[in-house]
C-alpha positions as a Markdown table, in Angstrom:
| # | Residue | x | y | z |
|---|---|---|---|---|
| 1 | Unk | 0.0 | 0.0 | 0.0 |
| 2 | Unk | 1.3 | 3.6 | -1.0 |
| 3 | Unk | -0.1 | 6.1 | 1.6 |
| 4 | Unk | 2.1 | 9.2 | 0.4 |
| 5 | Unk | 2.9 | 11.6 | -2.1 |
| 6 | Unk | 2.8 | 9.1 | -4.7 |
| 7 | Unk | -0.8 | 8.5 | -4.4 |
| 8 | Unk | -1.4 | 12.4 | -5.1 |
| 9 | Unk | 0.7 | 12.2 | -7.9 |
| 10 | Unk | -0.3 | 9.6 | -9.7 |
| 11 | Unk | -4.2 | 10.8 | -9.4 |
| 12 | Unk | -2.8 | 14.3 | -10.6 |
| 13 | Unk | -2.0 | 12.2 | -13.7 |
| 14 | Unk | -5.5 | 11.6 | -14.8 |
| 15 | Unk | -7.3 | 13.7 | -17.0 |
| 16 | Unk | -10.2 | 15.3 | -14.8 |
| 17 | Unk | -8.6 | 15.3 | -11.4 |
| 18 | Unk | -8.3 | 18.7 | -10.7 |
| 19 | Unk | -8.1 | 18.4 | -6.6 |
| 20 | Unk | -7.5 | 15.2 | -4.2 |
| 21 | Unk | -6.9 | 15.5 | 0.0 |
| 22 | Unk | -5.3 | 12.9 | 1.7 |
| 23 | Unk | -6.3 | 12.6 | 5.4 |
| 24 | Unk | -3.7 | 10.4 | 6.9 |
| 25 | Unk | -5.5 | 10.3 | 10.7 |
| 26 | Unk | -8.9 | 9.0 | 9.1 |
| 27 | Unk | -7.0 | 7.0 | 6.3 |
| 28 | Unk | -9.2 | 8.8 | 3.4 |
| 29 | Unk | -8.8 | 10.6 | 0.4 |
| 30 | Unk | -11.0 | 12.8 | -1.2 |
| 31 | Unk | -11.2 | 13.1 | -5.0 |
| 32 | Unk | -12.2 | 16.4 | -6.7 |
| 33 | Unk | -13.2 | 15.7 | -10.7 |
| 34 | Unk | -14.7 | 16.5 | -13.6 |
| 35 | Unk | -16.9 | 14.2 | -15.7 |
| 36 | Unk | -13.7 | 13.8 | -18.1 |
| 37 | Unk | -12.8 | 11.1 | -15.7 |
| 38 | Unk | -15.0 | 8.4 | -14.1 |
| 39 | Unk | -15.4 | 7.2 | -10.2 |
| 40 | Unk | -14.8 | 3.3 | -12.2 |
| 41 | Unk | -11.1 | 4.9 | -13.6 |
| 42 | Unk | -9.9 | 6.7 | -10.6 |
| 43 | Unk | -11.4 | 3.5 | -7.9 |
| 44 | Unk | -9.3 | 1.4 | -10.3 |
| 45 | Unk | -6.1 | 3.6 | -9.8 |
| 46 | Unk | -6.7 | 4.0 | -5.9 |
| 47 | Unk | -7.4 | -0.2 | -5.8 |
| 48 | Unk | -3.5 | -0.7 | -7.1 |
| 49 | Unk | -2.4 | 2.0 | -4.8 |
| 50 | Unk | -4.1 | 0.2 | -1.3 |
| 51 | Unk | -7.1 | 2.2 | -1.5 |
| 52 | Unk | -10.1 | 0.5 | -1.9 |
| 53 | Unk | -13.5 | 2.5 | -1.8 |
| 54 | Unk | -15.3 | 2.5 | 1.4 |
| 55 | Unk | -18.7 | 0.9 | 2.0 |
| 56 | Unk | -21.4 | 3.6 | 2.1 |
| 57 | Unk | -22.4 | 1.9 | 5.6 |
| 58 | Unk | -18.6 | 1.7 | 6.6 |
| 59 | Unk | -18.8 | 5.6 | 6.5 |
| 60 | Unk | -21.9 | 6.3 | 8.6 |
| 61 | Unk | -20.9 | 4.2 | 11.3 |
| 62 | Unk | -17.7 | 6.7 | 11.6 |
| 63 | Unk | -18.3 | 9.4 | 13.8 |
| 64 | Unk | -19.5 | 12.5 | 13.0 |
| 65 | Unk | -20.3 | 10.9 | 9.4 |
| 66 | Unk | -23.1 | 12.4 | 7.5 |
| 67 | Unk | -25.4 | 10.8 | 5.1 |
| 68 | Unk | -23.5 | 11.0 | 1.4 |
| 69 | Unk | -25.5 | 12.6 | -1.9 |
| 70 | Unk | -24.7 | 11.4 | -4.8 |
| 71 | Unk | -23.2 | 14.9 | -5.9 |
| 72 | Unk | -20.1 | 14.8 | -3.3 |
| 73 | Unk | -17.1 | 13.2 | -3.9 |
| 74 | Unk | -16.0 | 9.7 | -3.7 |
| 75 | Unk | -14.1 | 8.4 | -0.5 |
| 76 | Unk | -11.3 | 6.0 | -0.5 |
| 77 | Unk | -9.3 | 4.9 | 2.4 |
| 78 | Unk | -6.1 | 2.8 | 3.6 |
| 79 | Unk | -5.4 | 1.0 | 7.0 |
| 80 | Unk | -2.4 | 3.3 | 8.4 |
């Protein structure tokens, strides 16, 4: 698993990403696109970095987690 700079990098590659946060304490990255790039392409990229997409139900059971809308973006995350 590649939980650093690497993983920014390489989504900064794709065509679309135009923003991605890493949140190392919650283990999460949040991925800022356009529609030039699909959830299925960058979910693909973030699987063979260690960062498979978290369960809808995985993320209300977090604390303070709100519901998620279909218009926000996708959450992936990594066991630190």
């Amino acid at each position: 698993m590649t939980c650093n700079n690497q993983v920014l990098k390489t989504l900064g590659t794709l065509q679309g990403v135009f923003g991605a946060e890493m949140d190392r304490i919650e283990g999460s990255i949040e991925v800022s696109h356009t529609d030039e790039v699909t959830r299925d392409q960058i979910a693909k990229v973030l699987v063979t970095l260690g960062f498979p997409e978290r369960e809808e139900d995985e993320l209300k059971d977090q604390a303070n987690a709100e519901e998620i809308e279909t218009d926000e973006p996708s959450i992936w995350g990594c066991a630190l």
